[in-house]
C-alpha positions in Angstrom: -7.4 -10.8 -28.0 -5.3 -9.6 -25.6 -3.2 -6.3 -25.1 0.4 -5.8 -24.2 2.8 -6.7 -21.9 4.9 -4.0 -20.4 5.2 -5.2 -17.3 3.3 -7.4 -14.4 2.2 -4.7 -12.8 -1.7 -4.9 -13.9 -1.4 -8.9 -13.1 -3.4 -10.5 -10.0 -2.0 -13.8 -8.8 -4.3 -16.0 -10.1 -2.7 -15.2 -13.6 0.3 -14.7 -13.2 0.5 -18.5 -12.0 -1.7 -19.1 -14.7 1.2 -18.1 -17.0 4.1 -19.6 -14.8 2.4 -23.1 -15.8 1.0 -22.2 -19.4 4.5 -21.7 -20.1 6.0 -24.8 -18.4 3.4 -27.0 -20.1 4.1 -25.8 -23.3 7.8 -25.9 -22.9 7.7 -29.7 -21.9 4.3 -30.8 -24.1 4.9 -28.3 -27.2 2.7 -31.1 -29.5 -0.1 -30.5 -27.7 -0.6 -26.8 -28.9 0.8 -27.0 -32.3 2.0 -23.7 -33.9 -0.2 -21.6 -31.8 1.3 -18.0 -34.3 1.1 -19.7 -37.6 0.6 -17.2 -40.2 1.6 -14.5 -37.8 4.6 -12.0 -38.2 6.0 -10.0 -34.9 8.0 -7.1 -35.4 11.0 -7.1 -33.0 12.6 -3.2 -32.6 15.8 -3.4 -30.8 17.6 0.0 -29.4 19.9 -2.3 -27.7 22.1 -4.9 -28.4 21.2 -8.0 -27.6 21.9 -11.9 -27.4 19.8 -13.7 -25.3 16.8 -11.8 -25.9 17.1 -11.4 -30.2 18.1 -15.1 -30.7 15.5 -16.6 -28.3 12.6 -13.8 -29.7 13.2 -15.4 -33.5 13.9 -18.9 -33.0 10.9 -18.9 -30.3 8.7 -17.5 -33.0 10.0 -20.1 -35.5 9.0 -22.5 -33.7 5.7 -21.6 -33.4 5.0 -21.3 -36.3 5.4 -17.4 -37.0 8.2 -14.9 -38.9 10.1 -12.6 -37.1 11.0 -9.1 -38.6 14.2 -7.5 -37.1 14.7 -3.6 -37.1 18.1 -2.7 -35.3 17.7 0.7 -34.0 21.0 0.7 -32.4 22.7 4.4 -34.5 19.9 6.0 -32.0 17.5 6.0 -30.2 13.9 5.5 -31.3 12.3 9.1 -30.4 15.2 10.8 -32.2 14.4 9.0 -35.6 10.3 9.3 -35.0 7.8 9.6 -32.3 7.3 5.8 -30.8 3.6 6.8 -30.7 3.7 6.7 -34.9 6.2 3.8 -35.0 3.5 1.8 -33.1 0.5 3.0 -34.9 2.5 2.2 -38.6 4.2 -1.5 -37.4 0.8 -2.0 -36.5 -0.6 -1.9 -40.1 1.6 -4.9 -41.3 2.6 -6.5 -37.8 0.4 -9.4 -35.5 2.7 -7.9 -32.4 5.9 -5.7 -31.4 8.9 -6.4 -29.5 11.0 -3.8 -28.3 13.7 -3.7 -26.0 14.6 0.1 -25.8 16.6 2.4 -23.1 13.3 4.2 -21.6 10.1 2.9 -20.8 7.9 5.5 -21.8 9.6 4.8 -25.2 7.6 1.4 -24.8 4.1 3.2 -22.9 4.2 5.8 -26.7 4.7 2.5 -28.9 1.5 0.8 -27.2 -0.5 3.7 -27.5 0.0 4.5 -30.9 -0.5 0.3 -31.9 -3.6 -2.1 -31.6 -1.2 -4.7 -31.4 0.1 -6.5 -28.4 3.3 -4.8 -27.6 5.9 -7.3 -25.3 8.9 -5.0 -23.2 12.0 -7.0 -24.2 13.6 -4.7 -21.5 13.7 -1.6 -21.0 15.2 1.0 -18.0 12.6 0.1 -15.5 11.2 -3.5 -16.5 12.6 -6.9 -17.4 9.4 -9.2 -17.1 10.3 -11.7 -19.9 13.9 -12.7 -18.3 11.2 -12.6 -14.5 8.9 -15.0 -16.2 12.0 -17.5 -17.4 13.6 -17.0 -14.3 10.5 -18.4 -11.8 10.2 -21.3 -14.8 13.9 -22.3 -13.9 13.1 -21.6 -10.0 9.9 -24.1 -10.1 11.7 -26.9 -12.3 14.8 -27.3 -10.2 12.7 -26.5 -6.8 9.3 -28.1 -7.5 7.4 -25.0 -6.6 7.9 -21.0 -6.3 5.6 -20.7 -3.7 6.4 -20.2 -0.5 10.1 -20.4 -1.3 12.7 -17.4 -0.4 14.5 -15.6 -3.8 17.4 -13.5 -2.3 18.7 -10.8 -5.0 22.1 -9.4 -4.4 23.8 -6.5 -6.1 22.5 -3.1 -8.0 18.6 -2.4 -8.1 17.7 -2.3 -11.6 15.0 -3.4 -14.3 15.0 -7.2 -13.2 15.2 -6.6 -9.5 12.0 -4.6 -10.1 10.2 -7.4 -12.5 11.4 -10.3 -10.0 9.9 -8.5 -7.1 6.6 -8.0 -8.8 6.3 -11.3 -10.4 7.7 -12.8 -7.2 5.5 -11.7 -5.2 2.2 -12.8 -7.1 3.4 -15.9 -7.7 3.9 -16.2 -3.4 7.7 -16.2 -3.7 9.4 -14.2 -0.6 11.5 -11.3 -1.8 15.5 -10.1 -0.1 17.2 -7.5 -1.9 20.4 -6.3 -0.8 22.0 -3.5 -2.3 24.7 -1.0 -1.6 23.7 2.1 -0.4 23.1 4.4 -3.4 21.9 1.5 -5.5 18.9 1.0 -4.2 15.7 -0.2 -6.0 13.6 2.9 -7.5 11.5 4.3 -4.5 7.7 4.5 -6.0 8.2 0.1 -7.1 9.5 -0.6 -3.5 6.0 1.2 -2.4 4.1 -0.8 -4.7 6.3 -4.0 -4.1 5.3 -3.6 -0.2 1.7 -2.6 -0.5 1.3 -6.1 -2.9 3.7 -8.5 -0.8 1.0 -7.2 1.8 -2.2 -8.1 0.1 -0.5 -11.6 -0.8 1.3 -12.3 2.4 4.6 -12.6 1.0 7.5 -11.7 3.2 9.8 -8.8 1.6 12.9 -7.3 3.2 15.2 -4.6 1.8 18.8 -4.2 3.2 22.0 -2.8 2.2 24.3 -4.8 4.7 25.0 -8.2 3.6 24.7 -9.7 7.5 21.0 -9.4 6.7 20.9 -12.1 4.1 20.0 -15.4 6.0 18.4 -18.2 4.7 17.0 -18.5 1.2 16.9 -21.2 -1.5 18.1 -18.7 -4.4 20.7 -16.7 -4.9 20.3 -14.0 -8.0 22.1 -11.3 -8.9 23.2 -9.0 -12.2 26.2 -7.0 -13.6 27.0 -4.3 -11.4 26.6 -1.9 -14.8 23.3 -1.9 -16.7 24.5 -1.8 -20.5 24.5 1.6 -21.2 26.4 2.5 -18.1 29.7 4.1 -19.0 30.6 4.5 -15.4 34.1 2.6 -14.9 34.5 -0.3 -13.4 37.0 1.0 -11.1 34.7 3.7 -9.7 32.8 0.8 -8.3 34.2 -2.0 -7.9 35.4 -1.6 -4.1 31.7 -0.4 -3.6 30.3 -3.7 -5.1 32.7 -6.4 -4.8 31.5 -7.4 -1.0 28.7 -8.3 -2.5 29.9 -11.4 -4.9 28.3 -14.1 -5.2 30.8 -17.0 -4.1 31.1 -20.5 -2.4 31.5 -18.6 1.0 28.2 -16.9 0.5 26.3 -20.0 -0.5 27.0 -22.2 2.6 26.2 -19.5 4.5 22.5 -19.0 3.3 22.2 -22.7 2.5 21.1 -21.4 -0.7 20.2 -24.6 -3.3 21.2 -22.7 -6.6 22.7 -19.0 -8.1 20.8 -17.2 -11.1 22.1 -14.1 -12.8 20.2 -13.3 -16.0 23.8 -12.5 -17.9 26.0 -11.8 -19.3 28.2 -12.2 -16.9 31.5 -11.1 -15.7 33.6 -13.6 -14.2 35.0 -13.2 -11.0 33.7 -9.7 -10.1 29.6 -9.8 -9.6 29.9 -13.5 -9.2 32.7 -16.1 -9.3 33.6 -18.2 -12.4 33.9 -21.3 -10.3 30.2 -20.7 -9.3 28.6 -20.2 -12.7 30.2 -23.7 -13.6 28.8 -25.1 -10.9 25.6 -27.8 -10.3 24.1 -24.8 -8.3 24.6 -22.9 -11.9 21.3 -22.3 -13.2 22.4 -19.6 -16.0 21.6 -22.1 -19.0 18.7 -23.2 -17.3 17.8 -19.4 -17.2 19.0 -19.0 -20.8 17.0 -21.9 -21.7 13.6 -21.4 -20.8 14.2 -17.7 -22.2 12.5 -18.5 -25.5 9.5 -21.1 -23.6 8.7 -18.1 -21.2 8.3 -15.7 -24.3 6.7 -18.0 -26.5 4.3 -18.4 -23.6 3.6 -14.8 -23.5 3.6 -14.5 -27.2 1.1 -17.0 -27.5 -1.2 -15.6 -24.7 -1.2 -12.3 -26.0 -1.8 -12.9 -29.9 -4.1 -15.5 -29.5 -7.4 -16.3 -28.5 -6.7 -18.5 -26.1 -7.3 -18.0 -22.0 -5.0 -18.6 -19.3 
């Protein structure tokens, strides 16, 4: 049995591409391994409202066979109700796994210490590696490989810039990230993201100035204010909106297709025209949202090896 998944972090390459085609195969040959969580109930604790991630989480399950118990924890946050480390070690007692998409990470690091269950990060402030995982499943389907192909993110450095640069770079994908000045990435993961793109020879570059995005097959980018973020949209919006994602922008880097993990705002971190697009791979994203998990799902609460 297998423990957790907070973020890729511990991964090596081998398994991480291990996953990346675990999950395609089951997405396209689901027959083939039957309901893999038959019998099994996950516990999904949600600080944070959701879409994408609740509906994908229970139908995913479904599908596989399993039952998923929703507790919305949304009137505050976890640690002000009860420690996470005794909400682990007591969903543990009736629960095969936990879910939890919460506003701090060390909410999710207490909740895994406390359980002997597989706990799965459905997001938190520092970590998005389920929406990383579905991403590079849309990337490989519509490129025919990750490797060796470039991924440019555009926009603020947040929770899935830092799970696409990890995951990126085991999985041999080169990494740009251009952000404004005082949005950077968070300093200790752009260490770590350097030191592995090393060992893996994988090309990484960090900018702030938009002439240094060249070439690349992928355009990505997110909402300009993490949810949460009661900063108004006025404050920044001069600050941010040179760096929409448009028409103009996609001839120039001869970029195939646009991602942005959503929602999204129309016009502002990305145009409307775009996301309706054939370079639109939002639904694709969406999509493979519940394959990706059910992938992880089924590697952590099962037997089975990658």
């Amino acid at each position: 049995m297998h423990q957790d998944l907070l973020s890729f972090r511990q991964w090596n390459s081998d398994d991480a591409q291990k996953l990346l085609t675990f999950a395609l195969d089951l997405k396209q040959q689901p027959n083939k391994y039957g309901r893999l969580l038959e019998g099994k109930t996950v516990v999904a604790i949600f600080e944070k409202p959701s879409l994408r991630t609740r509906v994908s989480f229970d139908i995913g399950i479904n599908k596989l066979g399993g039952h998923m118990v929703y507790v919305d924890s949304q009137g505050a946050e976890l640690k002000k109700r009860e420690d996470p480390i005794d909400v682990g070690a007591n969903l543990a007692q009736w629960t095969d796994a936990i879910v939890s998409r919460v506003y701090a990470h060390a909410t999710l690091e207490q909740l895994a210490e406390g359980s002997h269950v597989p706990v799965i990060n459905a997001l938190c402030d520092r970590y998005h590696p389920c929406q990383a995982l579905a991403d590079y499943m849309s990337m490989h389907e519509h490129l025919g490989s990750v490797r060796g192909k470039t991924m440019a993110y555009v926009g603020d450095g947040n929770n899935v810039t830092h799970s696409l640069l990890i995951l990126g770079v085991l999985l041999g994908c080169h990494q740009v990230v251009i952000t404004p000045k005082g949005y950077e990435i968070d300093d200790e993961i752009k260490a770590f993201v350097i030191a592995l793109a090393d060992e893996h020879n994988v090309e990484v570059t960090f900018a702030s100035e938009m002439s240094a995005l060249a070439r690349c097959d992928v355009i990505y980018t997110d909402t300009w204010l993490s949810m949460g973020d009661n900063t108004p949209l006025a404050d920044i919006k001069d600050t941010f909106m040179p760096y929409q994602l448009n028409d103009e922008l996609m001839k120039h880097t001869h970029a195939s297709y646009v991602m942005h993990c959503q929602p999204a705002h129309r016009d502002l971190e990305i145009t409307g025209q775009l996301m309706d697009s054939e370079q639109s791979l939002l639904m694709a994203q969406a999509n493979n949202r519940m394959h990706a998990q059910n992938a992880i799902l089924s590697y952590l609460m099962t037997d089975m090896s990658l």
